[in-house]
PDBQT receptor file of N, H, CA, C and O in Angstrom, charges set to zero:
ATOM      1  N   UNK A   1      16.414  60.248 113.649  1.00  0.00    +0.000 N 
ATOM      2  CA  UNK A   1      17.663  60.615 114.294  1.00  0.00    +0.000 C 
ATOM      3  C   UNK A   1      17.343  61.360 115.596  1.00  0.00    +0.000 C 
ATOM      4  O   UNK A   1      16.637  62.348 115.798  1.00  0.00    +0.000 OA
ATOM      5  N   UNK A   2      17.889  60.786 116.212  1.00  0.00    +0.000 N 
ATOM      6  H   UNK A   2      18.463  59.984 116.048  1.00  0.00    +0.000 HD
ATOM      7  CA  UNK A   2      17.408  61.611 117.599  1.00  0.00    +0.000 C 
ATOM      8  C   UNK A   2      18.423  63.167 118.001  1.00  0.00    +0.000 C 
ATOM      9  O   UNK A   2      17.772  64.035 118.583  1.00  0.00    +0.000 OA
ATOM     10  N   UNK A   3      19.514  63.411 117.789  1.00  0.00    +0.000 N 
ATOM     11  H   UNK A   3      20.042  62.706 117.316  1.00  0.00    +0.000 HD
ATOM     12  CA  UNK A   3      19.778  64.472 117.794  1.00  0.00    +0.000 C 
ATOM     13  C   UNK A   3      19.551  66.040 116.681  1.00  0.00    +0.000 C 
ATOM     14  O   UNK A   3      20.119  67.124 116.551  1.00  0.00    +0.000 OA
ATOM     15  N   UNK A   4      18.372  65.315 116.060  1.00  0.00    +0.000 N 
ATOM     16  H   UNK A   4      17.911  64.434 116.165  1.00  0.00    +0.000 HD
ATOM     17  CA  UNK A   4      18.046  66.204 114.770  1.00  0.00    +0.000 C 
ATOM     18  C   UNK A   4      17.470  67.077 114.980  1.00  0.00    +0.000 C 
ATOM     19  O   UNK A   4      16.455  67.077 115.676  1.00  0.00    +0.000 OA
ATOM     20  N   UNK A   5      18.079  68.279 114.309  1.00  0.00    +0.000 N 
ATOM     21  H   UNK A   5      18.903  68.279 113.743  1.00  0.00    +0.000 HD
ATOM     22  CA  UNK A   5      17.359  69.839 115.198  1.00  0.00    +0.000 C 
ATOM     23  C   UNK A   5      16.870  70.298 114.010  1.00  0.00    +0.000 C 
ATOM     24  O   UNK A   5      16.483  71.462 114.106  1.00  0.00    +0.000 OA
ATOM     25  N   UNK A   6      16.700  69.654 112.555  1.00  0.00    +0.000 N 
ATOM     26  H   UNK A   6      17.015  68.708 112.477  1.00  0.00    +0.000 HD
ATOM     27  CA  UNK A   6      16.825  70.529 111.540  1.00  0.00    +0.000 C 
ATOM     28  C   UNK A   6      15.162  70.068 110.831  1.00  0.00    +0.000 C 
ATOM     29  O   UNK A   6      15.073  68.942 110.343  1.00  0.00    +0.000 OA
ATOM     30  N   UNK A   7      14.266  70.735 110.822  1.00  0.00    +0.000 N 
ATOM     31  H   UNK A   7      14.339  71.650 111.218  1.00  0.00    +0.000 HD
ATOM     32  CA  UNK A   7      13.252  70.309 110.529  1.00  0.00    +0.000 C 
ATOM     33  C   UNK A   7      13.200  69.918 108.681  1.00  0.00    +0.000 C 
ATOM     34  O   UNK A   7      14.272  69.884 108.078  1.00  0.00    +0.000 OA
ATOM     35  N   UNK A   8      11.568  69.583 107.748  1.00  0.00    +0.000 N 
ATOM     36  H   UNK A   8      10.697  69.611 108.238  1.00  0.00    +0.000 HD
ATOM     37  CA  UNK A   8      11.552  69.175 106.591  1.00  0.00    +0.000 C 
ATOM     38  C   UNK A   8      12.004  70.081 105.849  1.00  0.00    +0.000 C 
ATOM     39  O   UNK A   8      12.919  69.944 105.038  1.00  0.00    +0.000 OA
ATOM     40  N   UNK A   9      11.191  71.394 106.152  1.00  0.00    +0.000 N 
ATOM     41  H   UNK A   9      10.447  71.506 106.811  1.00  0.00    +0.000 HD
ATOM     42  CA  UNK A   9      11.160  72.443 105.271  1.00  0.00    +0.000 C 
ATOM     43  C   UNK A   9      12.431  73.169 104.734  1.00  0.00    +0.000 C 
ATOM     44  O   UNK A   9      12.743  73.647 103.643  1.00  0.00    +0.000 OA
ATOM     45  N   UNK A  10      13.251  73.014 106.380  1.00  0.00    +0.000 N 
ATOM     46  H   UNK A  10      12.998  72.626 107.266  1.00  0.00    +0.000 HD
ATOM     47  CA  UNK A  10      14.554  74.011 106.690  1.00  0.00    +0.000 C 
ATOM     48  C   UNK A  10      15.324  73.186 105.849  1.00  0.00    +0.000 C 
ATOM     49  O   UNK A  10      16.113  73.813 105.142  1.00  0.00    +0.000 OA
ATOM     50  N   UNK A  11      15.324  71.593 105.681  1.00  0.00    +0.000 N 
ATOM     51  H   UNK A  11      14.683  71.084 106.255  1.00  0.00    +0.000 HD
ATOM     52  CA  UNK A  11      16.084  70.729 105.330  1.00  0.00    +0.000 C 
ATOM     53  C   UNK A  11      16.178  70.713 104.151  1.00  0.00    +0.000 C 
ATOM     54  O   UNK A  11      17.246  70.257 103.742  1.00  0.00    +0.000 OA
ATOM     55  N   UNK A  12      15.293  71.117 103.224  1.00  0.00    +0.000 N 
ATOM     56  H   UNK A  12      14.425  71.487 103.557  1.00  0.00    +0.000 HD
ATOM     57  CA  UNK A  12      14.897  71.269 101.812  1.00  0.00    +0.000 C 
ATOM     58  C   UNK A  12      15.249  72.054 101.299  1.00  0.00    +0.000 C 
ATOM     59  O   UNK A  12      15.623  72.015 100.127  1.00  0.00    +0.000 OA
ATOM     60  N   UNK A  13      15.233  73.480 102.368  1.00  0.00    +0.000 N 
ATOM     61  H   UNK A  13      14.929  73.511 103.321  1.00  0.00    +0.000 HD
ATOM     62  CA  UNK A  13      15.617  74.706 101.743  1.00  0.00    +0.000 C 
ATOM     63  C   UNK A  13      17.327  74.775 101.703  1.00  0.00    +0.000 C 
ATOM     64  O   UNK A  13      17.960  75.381 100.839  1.00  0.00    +0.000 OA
ATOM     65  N   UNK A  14      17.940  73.990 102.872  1.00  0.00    +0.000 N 
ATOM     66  H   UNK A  14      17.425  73.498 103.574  1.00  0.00    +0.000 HD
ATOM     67  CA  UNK A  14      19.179  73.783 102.985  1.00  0.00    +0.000 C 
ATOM     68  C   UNK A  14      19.720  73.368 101.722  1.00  0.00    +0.000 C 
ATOM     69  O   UNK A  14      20.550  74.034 101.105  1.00  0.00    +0.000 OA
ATOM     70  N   UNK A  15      19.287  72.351 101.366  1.00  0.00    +0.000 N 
ATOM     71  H   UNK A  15      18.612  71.810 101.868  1.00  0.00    +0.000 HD
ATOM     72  CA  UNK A  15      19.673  71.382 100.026  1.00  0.00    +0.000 C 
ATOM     73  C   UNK A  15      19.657  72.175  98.872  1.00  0.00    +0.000 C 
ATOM     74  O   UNK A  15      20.618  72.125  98.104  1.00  0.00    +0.000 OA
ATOM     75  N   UNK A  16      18.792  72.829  98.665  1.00  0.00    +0.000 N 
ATOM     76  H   UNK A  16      18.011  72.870  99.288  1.00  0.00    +0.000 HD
ATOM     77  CA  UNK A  16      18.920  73.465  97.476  1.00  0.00    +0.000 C 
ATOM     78  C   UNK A  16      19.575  74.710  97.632  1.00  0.00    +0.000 C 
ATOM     79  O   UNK A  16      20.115  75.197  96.638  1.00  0.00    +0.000 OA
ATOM     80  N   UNK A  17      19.617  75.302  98.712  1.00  0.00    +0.000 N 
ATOM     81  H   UNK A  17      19.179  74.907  99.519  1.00  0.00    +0.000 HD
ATOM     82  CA  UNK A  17      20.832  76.405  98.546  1.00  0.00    +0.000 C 
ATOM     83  C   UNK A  17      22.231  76.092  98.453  1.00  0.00    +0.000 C 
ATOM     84  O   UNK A  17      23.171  76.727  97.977  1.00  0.00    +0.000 OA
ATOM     85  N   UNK A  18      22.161  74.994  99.002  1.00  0.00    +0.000 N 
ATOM     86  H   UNK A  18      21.397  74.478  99.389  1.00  0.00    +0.000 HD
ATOM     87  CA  UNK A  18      23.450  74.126  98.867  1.00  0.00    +0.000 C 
ATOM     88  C   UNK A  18      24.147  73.099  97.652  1.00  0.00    +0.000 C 
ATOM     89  O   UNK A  18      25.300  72.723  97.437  1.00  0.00    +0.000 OA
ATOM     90  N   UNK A  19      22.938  72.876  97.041  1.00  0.00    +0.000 N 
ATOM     91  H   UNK A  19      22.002  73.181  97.215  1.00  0.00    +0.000 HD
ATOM     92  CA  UNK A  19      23.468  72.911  95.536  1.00  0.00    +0.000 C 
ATOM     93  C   UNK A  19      23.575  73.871  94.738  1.00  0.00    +0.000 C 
ATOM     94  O   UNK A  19      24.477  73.983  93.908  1.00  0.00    +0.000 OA
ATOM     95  N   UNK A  20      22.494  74.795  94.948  1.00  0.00    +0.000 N 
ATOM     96  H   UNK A  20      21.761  74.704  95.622  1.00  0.00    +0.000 HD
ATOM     97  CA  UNK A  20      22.853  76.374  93.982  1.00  0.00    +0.000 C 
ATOM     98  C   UNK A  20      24.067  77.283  94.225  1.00  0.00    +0.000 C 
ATOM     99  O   UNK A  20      24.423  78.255  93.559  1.00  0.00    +0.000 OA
ATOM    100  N   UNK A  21      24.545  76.828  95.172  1.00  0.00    +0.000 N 
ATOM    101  H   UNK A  21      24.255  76.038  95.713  1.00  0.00    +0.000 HD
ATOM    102  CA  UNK A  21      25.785  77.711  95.331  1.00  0.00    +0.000 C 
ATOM    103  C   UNK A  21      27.310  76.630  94.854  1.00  0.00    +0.000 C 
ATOM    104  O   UNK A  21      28.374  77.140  94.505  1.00  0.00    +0.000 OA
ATOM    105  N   UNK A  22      27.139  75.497  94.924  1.00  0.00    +0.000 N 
ATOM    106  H   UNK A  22      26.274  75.083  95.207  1.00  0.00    +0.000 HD
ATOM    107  CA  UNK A  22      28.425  74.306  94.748  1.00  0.00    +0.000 C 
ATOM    108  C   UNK A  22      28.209  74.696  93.027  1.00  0.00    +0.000 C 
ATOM    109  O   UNK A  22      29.261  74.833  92.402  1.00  0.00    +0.000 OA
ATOM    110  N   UNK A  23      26.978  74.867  92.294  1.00  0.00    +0.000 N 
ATOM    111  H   UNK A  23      26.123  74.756  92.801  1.00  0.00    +0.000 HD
ATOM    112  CA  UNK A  23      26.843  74.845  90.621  1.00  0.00    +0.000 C 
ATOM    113  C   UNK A  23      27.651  76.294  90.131  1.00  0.00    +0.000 C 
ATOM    114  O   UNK A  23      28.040  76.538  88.989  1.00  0.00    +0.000 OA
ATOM    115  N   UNK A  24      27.787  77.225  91.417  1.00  0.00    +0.000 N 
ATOM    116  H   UNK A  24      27.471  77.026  92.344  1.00  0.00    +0.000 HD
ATOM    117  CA  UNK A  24      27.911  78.408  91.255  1.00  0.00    +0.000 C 
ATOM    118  C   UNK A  24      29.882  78.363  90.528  1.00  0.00    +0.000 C 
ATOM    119  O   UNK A  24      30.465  79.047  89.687  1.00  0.00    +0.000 OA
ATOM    120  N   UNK A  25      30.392  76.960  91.591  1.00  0.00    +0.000 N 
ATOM    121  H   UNK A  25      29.918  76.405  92.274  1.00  0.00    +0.000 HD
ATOM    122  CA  UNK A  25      31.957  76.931  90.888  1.00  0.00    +0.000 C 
ATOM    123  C   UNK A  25      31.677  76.446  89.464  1.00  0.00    +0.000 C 
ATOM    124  O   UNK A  25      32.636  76.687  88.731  1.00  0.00    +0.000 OA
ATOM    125  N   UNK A  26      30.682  75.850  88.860  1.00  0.00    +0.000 N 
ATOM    126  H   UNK A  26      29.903  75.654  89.455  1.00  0.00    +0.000 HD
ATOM    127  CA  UNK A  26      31.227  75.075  87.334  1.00  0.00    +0.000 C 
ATOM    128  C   UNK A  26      30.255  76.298  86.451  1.00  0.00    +0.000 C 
ATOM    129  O   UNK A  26      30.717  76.551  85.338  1.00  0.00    +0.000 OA
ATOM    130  N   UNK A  27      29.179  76.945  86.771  1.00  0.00    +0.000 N 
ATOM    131  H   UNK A  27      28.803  76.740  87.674  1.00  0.00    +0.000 HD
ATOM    132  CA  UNK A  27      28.952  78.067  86.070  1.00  0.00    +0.000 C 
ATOM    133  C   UNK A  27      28.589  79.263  86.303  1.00  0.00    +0.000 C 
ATOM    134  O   UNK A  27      28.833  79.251  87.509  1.00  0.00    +0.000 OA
ATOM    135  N   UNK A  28      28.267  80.112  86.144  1.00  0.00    +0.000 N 
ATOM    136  H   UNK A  28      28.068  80.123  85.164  1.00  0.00    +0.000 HD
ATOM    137  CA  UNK A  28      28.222  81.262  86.642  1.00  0.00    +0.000 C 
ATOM    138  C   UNK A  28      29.572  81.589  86.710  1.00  0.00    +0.000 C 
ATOM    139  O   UNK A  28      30.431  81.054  86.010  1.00  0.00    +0.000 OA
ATOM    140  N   UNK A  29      29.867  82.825  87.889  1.00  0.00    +0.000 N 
ATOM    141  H   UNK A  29      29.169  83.260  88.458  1.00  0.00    +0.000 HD
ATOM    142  CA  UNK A  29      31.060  83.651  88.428  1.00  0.00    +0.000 C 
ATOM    143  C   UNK A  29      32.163  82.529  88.300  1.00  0.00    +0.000 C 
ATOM    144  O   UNK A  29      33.176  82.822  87.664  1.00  0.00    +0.000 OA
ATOM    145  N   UNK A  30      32.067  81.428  88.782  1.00  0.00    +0.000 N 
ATOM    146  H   UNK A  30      31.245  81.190  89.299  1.00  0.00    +0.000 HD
ATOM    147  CA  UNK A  30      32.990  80.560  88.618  1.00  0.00    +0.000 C 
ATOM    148  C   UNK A  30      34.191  80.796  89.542  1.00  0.00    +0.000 C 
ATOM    149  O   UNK A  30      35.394  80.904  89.303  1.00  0.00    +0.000 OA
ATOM    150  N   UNK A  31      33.284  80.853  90.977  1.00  0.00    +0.000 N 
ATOM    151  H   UNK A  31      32.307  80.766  91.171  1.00  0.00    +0.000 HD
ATOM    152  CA  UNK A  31      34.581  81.407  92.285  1.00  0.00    +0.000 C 
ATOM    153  C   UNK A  31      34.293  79.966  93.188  1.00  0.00    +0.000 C 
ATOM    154  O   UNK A  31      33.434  79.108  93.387  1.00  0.00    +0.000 OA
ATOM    155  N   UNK A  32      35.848  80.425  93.620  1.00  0.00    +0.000 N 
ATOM    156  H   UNK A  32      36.546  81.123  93.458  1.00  0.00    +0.000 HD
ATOM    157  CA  UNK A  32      35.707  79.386  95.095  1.00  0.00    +0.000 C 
ATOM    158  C   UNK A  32      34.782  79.322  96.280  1.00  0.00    +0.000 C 
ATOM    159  O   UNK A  32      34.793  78.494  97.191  1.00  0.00    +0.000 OA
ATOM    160  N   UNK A  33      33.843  80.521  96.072  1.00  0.00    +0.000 N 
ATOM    161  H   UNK A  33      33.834  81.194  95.332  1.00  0.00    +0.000 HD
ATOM    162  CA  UNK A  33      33.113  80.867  97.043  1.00  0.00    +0.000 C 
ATOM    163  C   UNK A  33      32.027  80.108  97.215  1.00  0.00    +0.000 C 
ATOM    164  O   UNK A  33      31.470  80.017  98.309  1.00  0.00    +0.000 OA
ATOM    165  N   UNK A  34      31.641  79.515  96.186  1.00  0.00    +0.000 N 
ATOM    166  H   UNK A  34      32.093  79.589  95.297  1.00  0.00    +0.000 HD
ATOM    167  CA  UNK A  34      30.870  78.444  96.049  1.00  0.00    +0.000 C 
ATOM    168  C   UNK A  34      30.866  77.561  96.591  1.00  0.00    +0.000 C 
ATOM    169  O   UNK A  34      29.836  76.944  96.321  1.00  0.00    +0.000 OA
ATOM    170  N   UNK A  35      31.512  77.012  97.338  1.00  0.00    +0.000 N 
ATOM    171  H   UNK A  35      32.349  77.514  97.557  1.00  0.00    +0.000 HD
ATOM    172  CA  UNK A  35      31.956  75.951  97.806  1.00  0.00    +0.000 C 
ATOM    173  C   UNK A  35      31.241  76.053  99.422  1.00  0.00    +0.000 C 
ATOM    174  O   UNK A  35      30.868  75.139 100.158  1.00  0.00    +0.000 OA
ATOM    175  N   UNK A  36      31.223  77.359  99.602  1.00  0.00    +0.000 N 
ATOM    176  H   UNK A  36      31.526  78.101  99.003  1.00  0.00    +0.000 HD
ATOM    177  CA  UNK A  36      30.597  77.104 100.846  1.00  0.00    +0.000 C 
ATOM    178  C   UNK A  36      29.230  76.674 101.009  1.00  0.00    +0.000 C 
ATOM    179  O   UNK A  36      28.631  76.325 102.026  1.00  0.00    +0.000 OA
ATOM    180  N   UNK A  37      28.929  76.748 100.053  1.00  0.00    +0.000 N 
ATOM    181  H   UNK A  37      29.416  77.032  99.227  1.00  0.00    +0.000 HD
ATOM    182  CA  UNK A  37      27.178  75.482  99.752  1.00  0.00    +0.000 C 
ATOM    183  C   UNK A  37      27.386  74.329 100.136  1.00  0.00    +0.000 C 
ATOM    184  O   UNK A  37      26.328  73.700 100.172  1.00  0.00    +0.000 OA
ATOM    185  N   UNK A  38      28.842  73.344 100.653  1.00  0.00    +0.000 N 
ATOM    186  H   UNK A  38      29.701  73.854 100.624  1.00  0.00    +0.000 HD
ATOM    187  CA  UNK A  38      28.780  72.188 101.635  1.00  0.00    +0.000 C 
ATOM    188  C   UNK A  38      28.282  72.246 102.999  1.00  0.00    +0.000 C 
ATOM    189  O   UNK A  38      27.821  71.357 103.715  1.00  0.00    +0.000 OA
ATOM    190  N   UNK A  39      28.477  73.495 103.205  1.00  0.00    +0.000 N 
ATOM    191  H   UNK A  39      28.851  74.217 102.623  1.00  0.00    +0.000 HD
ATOM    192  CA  UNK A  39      27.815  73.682 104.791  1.00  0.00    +0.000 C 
ATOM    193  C   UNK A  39      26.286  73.588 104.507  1.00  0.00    +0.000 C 
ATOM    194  O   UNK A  39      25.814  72.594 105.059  1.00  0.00    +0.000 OA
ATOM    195  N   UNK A  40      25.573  74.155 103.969  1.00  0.00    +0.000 N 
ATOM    196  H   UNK A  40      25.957  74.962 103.521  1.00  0.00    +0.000 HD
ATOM    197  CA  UNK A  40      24.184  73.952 104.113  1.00  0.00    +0.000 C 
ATOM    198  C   UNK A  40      23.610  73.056 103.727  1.00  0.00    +0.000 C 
ATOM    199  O   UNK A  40      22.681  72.545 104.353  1.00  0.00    +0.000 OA
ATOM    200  N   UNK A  41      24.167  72.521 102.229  1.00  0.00    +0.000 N 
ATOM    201  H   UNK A  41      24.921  72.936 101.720  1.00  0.00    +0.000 HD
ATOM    202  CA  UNK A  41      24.040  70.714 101.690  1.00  0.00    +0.000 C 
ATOM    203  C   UNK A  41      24.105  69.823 102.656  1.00  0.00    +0.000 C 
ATOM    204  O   UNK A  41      23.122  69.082 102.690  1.00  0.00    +0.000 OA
ATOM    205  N   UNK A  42      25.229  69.552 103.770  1.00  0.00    +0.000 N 
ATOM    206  H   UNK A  42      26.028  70.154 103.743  1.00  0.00    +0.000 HD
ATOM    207  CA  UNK A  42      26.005  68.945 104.556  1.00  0.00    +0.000 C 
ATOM    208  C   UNK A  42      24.837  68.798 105.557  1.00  0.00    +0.000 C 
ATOM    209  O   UNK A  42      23.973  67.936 105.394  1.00  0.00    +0.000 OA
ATOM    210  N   UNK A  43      24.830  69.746 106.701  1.00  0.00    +0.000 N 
ATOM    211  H   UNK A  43      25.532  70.446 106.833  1.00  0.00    +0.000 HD
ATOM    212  CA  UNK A  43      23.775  70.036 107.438  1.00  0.00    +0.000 C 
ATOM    213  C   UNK A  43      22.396  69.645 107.397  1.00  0.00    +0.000 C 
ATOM    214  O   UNK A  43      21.755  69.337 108.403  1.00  0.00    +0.000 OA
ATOM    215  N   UNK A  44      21.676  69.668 105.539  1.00  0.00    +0.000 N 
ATOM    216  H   UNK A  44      22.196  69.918 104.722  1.00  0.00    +0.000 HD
ATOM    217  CA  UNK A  44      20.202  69.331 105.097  1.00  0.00    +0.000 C 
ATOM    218  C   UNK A  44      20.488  68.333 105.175  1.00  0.00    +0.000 C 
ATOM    219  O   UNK A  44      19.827  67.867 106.102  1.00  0.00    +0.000 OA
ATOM    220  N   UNK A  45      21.338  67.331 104.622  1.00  0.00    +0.000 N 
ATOM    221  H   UNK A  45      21.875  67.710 103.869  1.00  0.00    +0.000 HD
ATOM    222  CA  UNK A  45      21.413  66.145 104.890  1.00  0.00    +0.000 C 
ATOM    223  C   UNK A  45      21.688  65.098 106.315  1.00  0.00    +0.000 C 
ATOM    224  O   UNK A  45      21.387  63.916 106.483  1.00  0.00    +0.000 OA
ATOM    225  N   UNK A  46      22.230  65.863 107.024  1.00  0.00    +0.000 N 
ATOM    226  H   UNK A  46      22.474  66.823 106.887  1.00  0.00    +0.000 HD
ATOM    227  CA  UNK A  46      22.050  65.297 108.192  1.00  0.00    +0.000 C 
ATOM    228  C   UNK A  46      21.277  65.385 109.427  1.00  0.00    +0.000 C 
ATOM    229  O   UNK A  46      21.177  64.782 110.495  1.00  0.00    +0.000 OA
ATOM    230  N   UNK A  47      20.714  66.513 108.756  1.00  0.00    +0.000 N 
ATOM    231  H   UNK A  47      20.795  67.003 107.889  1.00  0.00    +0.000 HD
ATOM    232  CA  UNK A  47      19.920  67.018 109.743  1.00  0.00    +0.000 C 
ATOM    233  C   UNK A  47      20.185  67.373 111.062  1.00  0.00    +0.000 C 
ATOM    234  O   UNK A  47      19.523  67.263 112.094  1.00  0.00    +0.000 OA
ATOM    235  N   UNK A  48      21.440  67.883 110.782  1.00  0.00    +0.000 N 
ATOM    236  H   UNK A  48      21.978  67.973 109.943  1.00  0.00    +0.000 HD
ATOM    237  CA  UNK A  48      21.734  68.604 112.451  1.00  0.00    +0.000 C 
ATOM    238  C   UNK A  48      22.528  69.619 112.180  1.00  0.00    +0.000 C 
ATOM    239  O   UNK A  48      23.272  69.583 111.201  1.00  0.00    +0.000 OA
ATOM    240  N   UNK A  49      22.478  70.667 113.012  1.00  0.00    +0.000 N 
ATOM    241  H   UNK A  49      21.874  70.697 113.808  1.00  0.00    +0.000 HD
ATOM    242  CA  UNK A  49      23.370  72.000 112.225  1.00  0.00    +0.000 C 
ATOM    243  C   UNK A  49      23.967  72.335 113.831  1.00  0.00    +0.000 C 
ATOM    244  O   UNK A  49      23.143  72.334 114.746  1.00  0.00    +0.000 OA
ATOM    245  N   UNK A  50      25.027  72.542 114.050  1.00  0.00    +0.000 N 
ATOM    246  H   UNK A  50      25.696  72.543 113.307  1.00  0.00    +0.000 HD
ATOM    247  CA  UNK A  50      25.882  73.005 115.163  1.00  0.00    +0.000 C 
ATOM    248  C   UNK A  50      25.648  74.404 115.686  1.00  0.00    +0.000 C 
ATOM    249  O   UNK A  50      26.018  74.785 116.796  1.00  0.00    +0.000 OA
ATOM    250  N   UNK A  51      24.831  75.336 114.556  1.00  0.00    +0.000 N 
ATOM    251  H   UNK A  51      24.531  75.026 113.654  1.00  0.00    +0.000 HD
ATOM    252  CA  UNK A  51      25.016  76.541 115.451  1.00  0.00    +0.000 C 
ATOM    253  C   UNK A  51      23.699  76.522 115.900  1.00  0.00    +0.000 C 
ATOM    254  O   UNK A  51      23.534  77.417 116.730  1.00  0.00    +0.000 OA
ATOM    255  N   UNK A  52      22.324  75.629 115.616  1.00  0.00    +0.000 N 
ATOM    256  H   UNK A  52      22.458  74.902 114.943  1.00  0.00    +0.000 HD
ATOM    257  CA  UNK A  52      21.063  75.496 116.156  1.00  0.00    +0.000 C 
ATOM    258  C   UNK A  52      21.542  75.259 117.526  1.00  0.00    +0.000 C 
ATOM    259  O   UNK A  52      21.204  76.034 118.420  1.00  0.00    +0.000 OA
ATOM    260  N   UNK A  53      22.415  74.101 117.798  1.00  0.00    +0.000 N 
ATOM    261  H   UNK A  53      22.689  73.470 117.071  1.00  0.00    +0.000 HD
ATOM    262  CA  UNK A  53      22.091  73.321 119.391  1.00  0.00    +0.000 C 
ATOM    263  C   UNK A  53      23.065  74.344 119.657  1.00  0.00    +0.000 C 
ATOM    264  O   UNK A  53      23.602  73.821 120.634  1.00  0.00    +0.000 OA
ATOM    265  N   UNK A  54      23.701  75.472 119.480  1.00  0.00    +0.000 N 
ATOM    266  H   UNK A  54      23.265  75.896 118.687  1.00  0.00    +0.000 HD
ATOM    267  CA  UNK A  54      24.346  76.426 120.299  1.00  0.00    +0.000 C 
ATOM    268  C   UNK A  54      23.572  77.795 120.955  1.00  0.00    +0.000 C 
ATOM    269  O   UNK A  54      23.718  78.164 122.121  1.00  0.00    +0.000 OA
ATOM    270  N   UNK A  55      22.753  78.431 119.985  1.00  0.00    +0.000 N 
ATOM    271  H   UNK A  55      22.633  78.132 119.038  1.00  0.00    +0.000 HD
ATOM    272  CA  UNK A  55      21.724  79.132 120.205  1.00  0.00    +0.000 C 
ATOM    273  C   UNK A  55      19.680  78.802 120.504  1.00  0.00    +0.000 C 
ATOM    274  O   UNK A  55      18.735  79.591 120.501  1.00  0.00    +0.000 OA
ATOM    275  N   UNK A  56      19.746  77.418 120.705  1.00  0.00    +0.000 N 
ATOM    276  H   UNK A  56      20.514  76.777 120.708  1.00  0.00    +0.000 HD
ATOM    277  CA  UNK A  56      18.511  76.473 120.988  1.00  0.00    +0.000 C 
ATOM    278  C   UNK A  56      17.879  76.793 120.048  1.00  0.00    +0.000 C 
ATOM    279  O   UNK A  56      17.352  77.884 120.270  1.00  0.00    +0.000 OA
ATOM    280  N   UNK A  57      17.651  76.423 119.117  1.00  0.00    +0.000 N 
ATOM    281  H   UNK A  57      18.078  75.537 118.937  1.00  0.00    +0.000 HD
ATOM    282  CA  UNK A  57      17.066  76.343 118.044  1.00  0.00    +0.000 C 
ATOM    283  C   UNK A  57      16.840  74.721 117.352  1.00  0.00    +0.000 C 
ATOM    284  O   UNK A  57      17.646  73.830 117.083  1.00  0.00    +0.000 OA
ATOM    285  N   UNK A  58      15.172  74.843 117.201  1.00  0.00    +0.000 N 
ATOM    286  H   UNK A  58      14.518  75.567 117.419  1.00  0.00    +0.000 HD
ATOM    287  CA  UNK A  58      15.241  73.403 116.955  1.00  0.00    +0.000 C 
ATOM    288  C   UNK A  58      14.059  73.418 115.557  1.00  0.00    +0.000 C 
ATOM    289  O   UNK A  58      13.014  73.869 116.027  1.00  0.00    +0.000 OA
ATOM    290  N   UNK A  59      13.940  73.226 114.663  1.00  0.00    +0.000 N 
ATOM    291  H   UNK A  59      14.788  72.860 114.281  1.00  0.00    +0.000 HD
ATOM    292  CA  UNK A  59      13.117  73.300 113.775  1.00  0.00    +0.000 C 
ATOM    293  C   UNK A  59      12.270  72.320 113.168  1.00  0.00    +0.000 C 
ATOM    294  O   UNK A  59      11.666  72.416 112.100  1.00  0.00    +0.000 OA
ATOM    295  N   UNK A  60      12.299  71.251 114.071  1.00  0.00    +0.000 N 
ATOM    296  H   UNK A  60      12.789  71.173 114.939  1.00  0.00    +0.000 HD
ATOM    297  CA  UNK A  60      11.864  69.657 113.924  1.00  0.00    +0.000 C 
ATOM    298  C   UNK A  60      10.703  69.774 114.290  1.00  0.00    +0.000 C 
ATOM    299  O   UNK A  60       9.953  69.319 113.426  1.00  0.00    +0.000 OA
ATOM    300  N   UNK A  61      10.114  70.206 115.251  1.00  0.00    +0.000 N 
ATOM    301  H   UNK A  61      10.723  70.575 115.953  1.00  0.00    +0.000 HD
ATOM    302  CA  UNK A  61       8.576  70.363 115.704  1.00  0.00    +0.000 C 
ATOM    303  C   UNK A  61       8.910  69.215 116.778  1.00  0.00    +0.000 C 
ATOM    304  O   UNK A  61       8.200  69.111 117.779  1.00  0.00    +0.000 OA
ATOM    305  N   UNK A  62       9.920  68.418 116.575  1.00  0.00    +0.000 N 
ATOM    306  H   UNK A  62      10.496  68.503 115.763  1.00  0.00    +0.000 HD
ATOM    307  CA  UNK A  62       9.357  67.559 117.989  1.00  0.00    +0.000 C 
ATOM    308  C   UNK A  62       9.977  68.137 119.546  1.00  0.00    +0.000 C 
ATOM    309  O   UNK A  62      10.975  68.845 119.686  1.00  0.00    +0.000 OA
ATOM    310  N   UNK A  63       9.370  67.785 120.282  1.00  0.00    +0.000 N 
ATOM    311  H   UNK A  63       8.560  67.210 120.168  1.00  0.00    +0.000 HD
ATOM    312  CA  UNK A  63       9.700  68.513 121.819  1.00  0.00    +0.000 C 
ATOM    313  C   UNK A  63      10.817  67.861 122.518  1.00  0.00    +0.000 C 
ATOM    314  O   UNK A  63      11.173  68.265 123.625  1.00  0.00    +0.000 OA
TER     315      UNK A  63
């Protein structure tokens, strides 16, 4: 993808915070707050995050 700012590692770590917090509505506390784990799920998966290309941040390694 050529506009991809989101490198492997960041992308990985995205994903799984982003499912640990969506599991957070069916157990645990069992709040809506959970839900905001689509943003970082969302993002790992596409590999582009909006507030990187706002503050230049690129975590891909490529130049």
């Amino acid at each position: 993808m050529a506009n991809a700012n989101i490198g492997n590692a960041d992308r990985i770590a995205r994903i799984i915070l982003g499912v640990v917090l969506i599991a957070l509505v069916f157990v645990g506390p069992k709040t809506a707050w959970g839900w905001i784990g689509l943003v970082p799920l969302l993002t790992g998966l596409v590999r582009w995050c909006p507030l990187y290309r706002l503050i230049g941040v690129n975590t891909c390694g490529k130049a």
